[in-house]
N, C-alpha and C positions, 0 to 999 in steps of 0.2 A: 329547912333543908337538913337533915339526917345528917351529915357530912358537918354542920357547924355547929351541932350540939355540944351543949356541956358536959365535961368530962362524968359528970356526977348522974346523967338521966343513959348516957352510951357509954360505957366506961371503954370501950375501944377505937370511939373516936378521936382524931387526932382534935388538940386544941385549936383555938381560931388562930394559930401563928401559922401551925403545921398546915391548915388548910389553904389561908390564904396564896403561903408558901407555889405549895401544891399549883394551886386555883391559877394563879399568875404566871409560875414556869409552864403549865399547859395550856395557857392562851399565848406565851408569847412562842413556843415549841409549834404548834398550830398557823400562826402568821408568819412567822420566818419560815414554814415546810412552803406556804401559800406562795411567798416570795419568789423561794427557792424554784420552785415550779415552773410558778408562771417565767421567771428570768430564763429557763430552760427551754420553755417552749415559746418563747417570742421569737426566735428566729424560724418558725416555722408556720407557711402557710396555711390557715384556714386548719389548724388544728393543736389543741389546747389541752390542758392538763384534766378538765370533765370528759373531753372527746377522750383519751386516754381511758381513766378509768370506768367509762363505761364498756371500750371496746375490752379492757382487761377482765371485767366482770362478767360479759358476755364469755370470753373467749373461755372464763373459768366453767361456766355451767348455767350463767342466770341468765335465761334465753327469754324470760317475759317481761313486758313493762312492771306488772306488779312485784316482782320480787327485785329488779332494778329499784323501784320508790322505795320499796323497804328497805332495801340494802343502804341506798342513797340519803333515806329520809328527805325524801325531796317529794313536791307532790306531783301525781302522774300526770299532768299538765304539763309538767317543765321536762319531764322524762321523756315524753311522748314527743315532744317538740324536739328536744337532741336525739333523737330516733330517729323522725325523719329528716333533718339537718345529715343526719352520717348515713343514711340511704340517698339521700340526695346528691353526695359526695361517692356512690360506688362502695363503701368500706362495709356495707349492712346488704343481708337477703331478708326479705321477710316471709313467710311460708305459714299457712295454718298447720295447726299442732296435728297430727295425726291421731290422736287421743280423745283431742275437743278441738271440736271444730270451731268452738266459740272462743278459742283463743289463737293467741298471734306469736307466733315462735321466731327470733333472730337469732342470725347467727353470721359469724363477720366472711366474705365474700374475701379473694387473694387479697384485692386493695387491702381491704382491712386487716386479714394479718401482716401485712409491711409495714403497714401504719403503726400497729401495736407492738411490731419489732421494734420500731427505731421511737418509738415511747418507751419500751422495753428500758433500752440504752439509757434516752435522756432522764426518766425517772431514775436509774440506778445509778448514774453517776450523781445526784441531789443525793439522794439516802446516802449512798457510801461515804459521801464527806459530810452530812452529820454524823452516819455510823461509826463513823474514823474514831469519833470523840470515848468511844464507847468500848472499854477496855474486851479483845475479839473473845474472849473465854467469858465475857458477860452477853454477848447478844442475842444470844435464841435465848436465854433468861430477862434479856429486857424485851424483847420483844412480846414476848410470851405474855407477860406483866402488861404491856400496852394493849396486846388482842384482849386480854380478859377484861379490862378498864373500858375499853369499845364498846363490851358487852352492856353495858350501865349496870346500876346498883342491883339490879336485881339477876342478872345474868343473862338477860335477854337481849339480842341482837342489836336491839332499838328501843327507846323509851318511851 
């Protein structure tokens, strides 16, 4: 891995201190968000922090499964399957695409923007008390630093 290289073959790599550092605070940042979440939405019926962000990413612009899996990195089996799980539930329309017929266009129905309202909510109150920690004159610059670390090593959305 690129990232644990010796200072002497990457000279801008960090050392294996600064990595592991690194490596450890981003899994344990990752499993306390997971926590945080799901503790968020367990008082809610029959809908969950994946239902969330898929209804959020629709609601954004990515109306097909395939750019759902990508986004997700999840394989379109498991997309497909929470697709019709949230049409089953009223919050999803499905419509062929007027462009290509051979594809499948969603997009969230009333239910599903109330749903993704009150996700809206309970995701933001989880972010804003970790944000809390995060002095307010640094957070569109940590942010910013997180979106482009998303990107992976090479800049690309998905690795």
């Amino acid at each position: 891995m690129e990232l644990l290289q010796n200072k002497t073959t990457h000279p801008e790599a960090p050392g294996p201190d600064l990595a592991w550092r690194f490596a450890g605070a981003w899994l344990r940042i990752a499993r306390i968000m997971r926590c945080g979440l799901d503790q968020a939405f367990s008082g809610e019926e029959d809908f969950n922090a994946k239902d969330y962000f898929l209804l959020r990413w629709i609601h954004d612009g990515l109306h097909y499964p395939g750019a759902l899996s990508e986004q997700t990195m999840m394989p379109a089996s498991m997309i497909s399957h929470q697709l019709e799980r949230l049409l089953r539930a009223g919050w999803l329309s499905r419509q062929i695409d007027r462009q290509d017929a051979r594809r499948t266009r969603f997009e969230l129905t009333e239910t599903g923007r109330k749903a993704l309202e009150r996700g809206d909510r309970l995701v933001g109150e989880v972010i804003q008390s970790y944000l809390a920690r995060v002095p307010l004159e640094r957070r569109e610059e940590f942010i910013s630093s997180c979106e482009r670390l998303a990107e992976g090593p090479t800049g690309a959305s998905h690795v």
